[in-house]
C-alpha positions in Angstrom: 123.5 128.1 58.7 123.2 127.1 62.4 125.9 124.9 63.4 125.1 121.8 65.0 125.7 120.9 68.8 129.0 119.5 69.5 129.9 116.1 71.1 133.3 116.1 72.3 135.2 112.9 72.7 137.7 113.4 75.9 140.4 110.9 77.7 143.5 110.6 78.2 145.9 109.0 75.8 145.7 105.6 74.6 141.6 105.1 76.1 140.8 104.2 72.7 139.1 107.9 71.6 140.1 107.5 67.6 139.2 103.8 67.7 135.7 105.7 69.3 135.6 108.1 66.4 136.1 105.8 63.8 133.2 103.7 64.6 130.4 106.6 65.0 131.7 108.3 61.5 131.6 104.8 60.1 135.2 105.0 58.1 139.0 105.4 59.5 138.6 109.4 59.8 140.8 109.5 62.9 144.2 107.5 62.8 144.0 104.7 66.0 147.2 102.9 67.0 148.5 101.1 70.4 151.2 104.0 70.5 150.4 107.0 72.9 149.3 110.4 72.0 149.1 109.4 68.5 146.1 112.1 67.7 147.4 115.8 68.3 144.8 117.3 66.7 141.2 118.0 67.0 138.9 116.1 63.8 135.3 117.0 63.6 133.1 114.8 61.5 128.9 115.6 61.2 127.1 112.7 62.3 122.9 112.2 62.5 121.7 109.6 64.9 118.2 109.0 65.5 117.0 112.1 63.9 119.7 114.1 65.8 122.5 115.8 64.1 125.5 116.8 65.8 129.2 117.4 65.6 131.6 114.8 66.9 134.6 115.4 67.7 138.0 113.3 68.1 140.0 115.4 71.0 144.0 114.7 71.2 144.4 112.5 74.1 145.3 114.6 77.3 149.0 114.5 78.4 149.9 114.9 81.9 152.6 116.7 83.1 154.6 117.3 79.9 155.8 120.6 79.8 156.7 120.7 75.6 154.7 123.5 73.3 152.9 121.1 71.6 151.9 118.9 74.7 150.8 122.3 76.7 148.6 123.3 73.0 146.6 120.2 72.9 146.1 120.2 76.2 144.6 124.0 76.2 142.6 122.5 73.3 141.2 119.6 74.7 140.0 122.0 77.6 138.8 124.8 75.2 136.9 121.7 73.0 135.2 120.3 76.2 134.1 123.3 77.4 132.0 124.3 74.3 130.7 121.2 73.8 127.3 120.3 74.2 127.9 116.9 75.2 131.3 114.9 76.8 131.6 111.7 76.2 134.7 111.3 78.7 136.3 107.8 77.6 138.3 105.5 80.4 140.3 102.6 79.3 138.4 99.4 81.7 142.3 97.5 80.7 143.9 100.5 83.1 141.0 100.9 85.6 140.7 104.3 87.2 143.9 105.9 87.5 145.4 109.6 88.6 144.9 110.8 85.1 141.6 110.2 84.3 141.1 111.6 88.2 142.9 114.5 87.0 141.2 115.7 83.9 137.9 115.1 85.6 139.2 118.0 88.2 139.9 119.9 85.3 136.2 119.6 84.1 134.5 119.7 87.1 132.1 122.4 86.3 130.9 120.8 82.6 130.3 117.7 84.8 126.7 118.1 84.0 127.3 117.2 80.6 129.4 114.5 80.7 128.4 110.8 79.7 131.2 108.3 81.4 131.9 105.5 78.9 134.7 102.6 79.6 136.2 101.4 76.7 137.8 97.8 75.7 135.0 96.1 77.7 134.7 92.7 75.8 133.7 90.0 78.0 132.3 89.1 81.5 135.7 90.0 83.7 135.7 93.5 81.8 132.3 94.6 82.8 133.5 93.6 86.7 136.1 95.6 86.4 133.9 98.3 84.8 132.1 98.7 88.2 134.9 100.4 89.6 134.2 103.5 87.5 131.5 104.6 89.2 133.5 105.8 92.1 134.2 108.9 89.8 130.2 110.0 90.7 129.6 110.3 86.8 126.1 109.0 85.6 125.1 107.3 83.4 127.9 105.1 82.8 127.8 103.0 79.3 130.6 100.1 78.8 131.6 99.7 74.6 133.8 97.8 73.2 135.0 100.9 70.2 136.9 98.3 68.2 134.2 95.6 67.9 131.0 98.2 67.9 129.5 96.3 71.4 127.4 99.2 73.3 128.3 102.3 70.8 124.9 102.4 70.0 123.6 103.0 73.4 125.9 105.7 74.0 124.2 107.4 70.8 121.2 106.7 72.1 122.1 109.0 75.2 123.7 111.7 73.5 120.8 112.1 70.6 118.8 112.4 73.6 120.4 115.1 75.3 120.3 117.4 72.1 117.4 118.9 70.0 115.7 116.7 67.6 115.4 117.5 63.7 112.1 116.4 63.5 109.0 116.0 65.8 109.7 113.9 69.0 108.2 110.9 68.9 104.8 110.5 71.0 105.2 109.5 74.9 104.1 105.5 75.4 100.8 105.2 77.5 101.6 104.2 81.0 100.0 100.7 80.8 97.6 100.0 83.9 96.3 96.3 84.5 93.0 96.2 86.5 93.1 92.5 88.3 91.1 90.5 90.8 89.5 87.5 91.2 85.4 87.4 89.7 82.8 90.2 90.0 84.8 92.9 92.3 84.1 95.3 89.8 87.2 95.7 87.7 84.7 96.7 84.5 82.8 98.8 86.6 85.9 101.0 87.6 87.0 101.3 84.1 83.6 102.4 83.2 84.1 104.8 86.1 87.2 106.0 85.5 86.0 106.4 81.3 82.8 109.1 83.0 85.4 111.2 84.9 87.5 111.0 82.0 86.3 112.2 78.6 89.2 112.1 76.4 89.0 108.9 75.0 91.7 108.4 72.4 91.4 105.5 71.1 90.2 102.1 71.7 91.3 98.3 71.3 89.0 95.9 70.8 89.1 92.7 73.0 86.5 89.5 73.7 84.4 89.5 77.1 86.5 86.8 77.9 89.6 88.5 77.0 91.6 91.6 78.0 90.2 94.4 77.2 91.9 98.0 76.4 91.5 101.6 76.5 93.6 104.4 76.1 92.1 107.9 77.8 93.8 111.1 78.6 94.3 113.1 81.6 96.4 116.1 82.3 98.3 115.6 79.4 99.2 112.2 79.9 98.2 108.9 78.4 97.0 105.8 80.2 96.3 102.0 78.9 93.5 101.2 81.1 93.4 97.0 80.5 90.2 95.6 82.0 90.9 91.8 82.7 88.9 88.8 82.9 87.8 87.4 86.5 91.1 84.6 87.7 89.3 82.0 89.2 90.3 79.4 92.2 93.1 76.9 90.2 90.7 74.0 91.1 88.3 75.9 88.8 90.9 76.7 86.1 92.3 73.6 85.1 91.4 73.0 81.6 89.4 75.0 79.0 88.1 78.5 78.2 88.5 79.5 81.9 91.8 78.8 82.4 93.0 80.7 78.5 91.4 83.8 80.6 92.8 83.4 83.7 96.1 82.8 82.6 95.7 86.5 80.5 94.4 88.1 83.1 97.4 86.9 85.1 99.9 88.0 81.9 98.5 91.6 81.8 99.4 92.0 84.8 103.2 90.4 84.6 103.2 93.3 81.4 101.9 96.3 82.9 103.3 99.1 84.1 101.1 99.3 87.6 98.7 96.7 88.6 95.5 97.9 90.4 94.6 95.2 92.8 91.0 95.0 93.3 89.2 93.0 96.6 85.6 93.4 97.7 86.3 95.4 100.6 82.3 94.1 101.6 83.4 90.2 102.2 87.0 88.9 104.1 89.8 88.8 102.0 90.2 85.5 100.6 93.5 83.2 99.3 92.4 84.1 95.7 92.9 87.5 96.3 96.3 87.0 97.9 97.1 85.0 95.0 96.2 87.8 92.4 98.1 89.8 94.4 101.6 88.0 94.1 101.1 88.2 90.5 102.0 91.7 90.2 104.7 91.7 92.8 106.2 88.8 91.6 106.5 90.7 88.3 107.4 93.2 89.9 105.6 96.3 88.4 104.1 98.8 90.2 101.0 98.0 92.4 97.8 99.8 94.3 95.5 98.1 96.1 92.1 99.3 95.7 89.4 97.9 98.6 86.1 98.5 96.4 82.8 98.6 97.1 83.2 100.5 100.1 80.1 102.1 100.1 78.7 98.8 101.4 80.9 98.7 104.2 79.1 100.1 107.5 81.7 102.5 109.1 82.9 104.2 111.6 86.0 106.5 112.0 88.2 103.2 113.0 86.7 101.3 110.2 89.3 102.3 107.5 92.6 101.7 109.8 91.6 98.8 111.1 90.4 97.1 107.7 94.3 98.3 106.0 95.8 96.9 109.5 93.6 93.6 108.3 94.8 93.8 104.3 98.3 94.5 105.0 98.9 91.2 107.1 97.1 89.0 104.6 99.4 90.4 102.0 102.9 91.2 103.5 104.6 91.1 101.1 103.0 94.3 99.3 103.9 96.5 102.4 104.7 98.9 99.9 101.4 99.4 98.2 99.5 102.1 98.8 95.7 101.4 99.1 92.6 103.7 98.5 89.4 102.5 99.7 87.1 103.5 96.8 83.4 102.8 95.1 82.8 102.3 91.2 79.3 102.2 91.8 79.1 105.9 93.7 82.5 107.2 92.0 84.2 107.3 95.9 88.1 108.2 95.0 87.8 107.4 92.0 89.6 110.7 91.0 92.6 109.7 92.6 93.4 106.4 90.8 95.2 108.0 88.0 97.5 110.5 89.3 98.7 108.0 92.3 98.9 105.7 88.9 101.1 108.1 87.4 103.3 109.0 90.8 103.6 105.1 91.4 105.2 105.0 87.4 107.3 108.0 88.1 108.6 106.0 91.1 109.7 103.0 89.5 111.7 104.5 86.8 113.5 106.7 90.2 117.4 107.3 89.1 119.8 107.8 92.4 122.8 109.4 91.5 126.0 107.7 92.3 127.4 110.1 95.0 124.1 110.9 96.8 123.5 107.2 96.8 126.7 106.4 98.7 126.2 109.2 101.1 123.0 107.2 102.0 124.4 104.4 102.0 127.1 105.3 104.7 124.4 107.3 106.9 122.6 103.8 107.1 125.7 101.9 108.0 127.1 104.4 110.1 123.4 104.5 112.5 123.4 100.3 112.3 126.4 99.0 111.2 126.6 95.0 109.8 126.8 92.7 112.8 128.9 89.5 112.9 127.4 86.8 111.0 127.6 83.8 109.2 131.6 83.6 110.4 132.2 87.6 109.8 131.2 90.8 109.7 130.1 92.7 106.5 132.0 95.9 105.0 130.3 98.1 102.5 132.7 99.5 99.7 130.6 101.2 97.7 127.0 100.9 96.0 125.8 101.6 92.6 122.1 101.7 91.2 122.3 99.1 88.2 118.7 99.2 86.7 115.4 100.6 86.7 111.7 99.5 87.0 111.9 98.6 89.8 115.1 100.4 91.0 117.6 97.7 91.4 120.6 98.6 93.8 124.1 96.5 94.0 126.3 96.8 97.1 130.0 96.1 96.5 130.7 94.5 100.0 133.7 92.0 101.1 131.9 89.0 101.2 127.9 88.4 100.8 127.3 86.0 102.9 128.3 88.1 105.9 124.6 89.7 105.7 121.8 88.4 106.9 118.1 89.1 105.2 117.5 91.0 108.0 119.8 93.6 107.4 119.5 94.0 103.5 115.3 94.5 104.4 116.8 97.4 106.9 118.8 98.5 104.1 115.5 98.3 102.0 113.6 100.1 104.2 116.1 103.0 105.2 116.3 104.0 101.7 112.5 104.0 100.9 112.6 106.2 104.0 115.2 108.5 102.1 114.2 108.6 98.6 110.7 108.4 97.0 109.8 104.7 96.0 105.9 104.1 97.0 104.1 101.4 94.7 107.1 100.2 93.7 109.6 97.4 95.2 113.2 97.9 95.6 115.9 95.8 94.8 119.0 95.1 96.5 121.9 92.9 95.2 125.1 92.6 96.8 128.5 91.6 94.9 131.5 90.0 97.1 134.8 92.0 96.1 137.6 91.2 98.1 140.2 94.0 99.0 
């Protein structure tokens, strides 16, 4: 019988490894005690999670610089373990901070970094998971914070590793990237979903709504699922303030706070009006991805300036989506229609955009390097070290000295510099910064 992948459990001694153990296995397999180097030798348990089953292991904690037999054997066979494994789970003591032994057994498995899952241990309230930030200087990602003897984050470590290894049974089917289709009345949000539904044949299923309500459809392209929701007209507020109007304006607006992207229709064939702006802010404001799409263009009389000039127009009524692409398309005449869905699907791909630790900070120093933080606000700004914190949107946080030695200015240069670097379009970026005093 195949043996199952092994997860190996690595620190040095003390991190909390047995403690670890004990909670996966669910029972007091490994012997954990406040004493040092308590756990020479290597105990494997089986363990299934989410469908996954795998071998954990409980490694002896590493010791550093002792020269006796049995020090230098488990050692060798906290090496040889690691090595084999499928997965590391390299576990760092939050009470300790980084120190020269963790730094040192990362040197020693520098080439199964790869495989490595950082997890800080004894995290158990607000000041821990501060202190936790410092971690990511190692350029080890992702990073998950636990508390082993209360069970607080153990799960989403699992969650990781079952992830990383072959399933025992069938994956579980990919969720539909959810698109909201939103505008104020009669710019032809049903007609592009009727569009899009005659390019695309696949039809999976559908999910009955009211004419007055939301209305959904899931079709297929390329392999890949979209939730078309067709929304109801929003209306002027003066129009919308009491009644059956307002229940469908306020879904309208909802669908698009929920969805994945938001497609932004205007009636490119009349000025842009506040309403439009207004629909507009929705999405960004819930900050999912978002196209604009200027419809109706086939009853726009053109020339070759006609397109640049209207996008010049459109982007400073709406400012604040200067990160939107737009297509200038037709439902009625099927203009561009084809290209909704896969700029859909690259604007999804960008939000969930994952910038490891060290390339990150490389950026991050290029940027400061070429413009460095001014003087401001009574002194001038020093950037330690950055971290990306979240996803959809990506969401950045800059350790720095003191926050309010940086001006908006510079954290939209930031902002902008790094969209410039990495791939981000449809999607905002988010930048928080942290004071941390040296």
């Amino acid at each position: 019988m195949k043996r199952p992948p092994v997860v190996a459990v690595v620190g040095k001694p003390n991190s909390g490894k047995s403690t670890f153990f004990n909670r996966v296995v669910r029972r007091r397999r490994a012997i954990a005690h406040a004493t040092s180097g308590v756990t020479r030798d290597v105990i494997e348990e089986d363990v299934v999670w989410n469908d996954v089953p795998f071998t954990l292991v409980d490694t002896g904690g590493y010791f550093f610089g002792a020269r006796d037999v049995i020090s230098r054997g488990v050692r060798d066979r906290v090496l040889s373990t690691a090595r084999e494994a499928s997965v590391i789970l390299f576990l760092c003591d939050v009470d300790t901070g980084p120190t020269d032994e963790d730094e040192t057994l990362l040197r020693e498995l520098r080439d199964e970094r790869s495989k490595m899952i950082l997890v800080v241990n004894k995290v158990e309230n607000d000041a821990d998971r501060w202190s936790a930030h410092e971690f990511h200087r190692f350029g080890v990602e992702p990073m998950f914070t636990v508390s082993a003897l209360h069970g607080e984050g153990v799960g989403d470590v699992l969650d990781e590793v079952a992830a990383r290894l072959p399933r025992r049974a069938a994956r579980r089917r990919e969720e539909p990237l959810s698109i909201a289709v939103v505008g104020k009345p009669n710019v032809g949000k049903s007609s592009l979903v009727n569009a899009l539904l005659g390019v695309e044949k696949n039809i999976v299923s559908e999910i009955p709504g009211t004419t007055r309500d939301s209305t959904s459809v899931v079709v297929k392209r390329a392999g890949r699922e979209f939730l078309l929701i067709d929304t109801a007209g929003v209306k002027r507020r003066a129009r919308t303030e009491r009644g059956l109007a307002a229940i469908t304006s306020h879904r309208s607006l909802s669908s698009a706070r929920n969805a994945d992207v938001v497609l932004v229709m205007i009636d490119a064939s009349v000025p842009i009006s506040r309403q439009d702006v207004r629909v507009a802010s929705e999405g960004h404001r819930a900050r999912a991805g978002i196209i604009i799409l200027a419809n109706k263009w086939d009853l726009v009389e053109k020339d070759s300036k006609t397109e640049a000039a209207f996008v010049k127009t459109l982007r400073e009524s709406m400012r604040f989506l200067y990160y939107a692409p737009v297509l200038t398309v037709s439902a009625l005449t099927r203009l561009r229609i084809d290209r909704i869905l896969p700029l859909a699907a690259k604007v999804g791909k960008a939000r969930e955009t994952r910038v490891a630790t060290s390339r990150l900070n490389k950026a991050i120093e290029t940027i400061a390097a070429a413009t460095p933080p001014g003087y401001y606000a009574g002194g001038a700004g020093k950037i330690y070290y950055a971290t990306q914190t979240g996803v959809k949107p990506p969401t950045f946080t800059l350790f720095v000295n003191k926050a309010a030695y940086f001006p908006r200015s510079y954290i939209r240069y930031m902002n902008n510099q790094l969209r410039k670097l990495f791939t981000f379009e449809g999607t905002v970026v988010t930048i928080s910064l942290k004071s941390k005093e040296r």
